[in-house]
N, C-alpha and C positions, 0 to 999 in steps of 0.2 A: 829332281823328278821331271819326268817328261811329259809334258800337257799335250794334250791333243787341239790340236787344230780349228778354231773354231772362224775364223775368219772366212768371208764371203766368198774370197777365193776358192778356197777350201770345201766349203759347203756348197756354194753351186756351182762347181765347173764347168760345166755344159753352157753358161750361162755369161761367159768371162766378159764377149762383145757386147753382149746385150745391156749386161750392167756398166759398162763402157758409155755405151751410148743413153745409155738412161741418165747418168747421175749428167752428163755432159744438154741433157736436153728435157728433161722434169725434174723441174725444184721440189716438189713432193718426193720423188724417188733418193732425189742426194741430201736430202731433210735426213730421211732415214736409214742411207748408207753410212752418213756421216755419224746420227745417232747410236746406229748398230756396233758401229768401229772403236767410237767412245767408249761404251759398255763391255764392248770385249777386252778394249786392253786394261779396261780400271779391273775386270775380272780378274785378269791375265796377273794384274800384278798383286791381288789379295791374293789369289794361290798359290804365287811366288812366296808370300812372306813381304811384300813389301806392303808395310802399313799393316793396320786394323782395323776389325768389322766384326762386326754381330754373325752369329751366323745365318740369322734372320733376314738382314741388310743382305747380306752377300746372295742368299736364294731371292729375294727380292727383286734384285739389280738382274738376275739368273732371269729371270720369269717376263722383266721387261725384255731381256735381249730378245727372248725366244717372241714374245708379242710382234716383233720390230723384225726378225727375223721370217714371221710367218705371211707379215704383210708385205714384205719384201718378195718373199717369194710367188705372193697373189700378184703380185706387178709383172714378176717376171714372166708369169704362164698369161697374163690378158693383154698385157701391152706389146 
């Protein structure tokens, strides 16, 4: 099966330097690149099939990325 793309890259392109320079110069911003990036590949690999989850767990884990994802991108439109 072919997943779509969920990685930062991926999601804000417009935004590649910025996020460059951000994780490189706010520890708050690379807190939650790093946490973002965590959660996408544990995603990545329950809908792989690698391991098992609730399916409860898994929208859960969903819901924080999207959290982490939304504040990411408030960073990237103020800073």
């Amino acid at each position: 099966m072919d997943l779509l793309k969920h990685d930062l890259v991926h999601e804000f392109p417009d935004y590649l330097e910025k996020m460059h320079t951000l994780k490189a110069s706010n520890a708050r911003f690379a807190s939650l690149y790093a946490r973002y990036d965590s959660d996408n590949h544990t995603i990545a690999r329950y809908e792989q099939g690698v391991g098992a989850i609730t399916d409860e767990a898994l929208e859960d884990l969903k819901k924080r990325r999207l959290k982490v994802k939304d504040e990411i991108y408030q960073m990237l439109k103020t800073l």
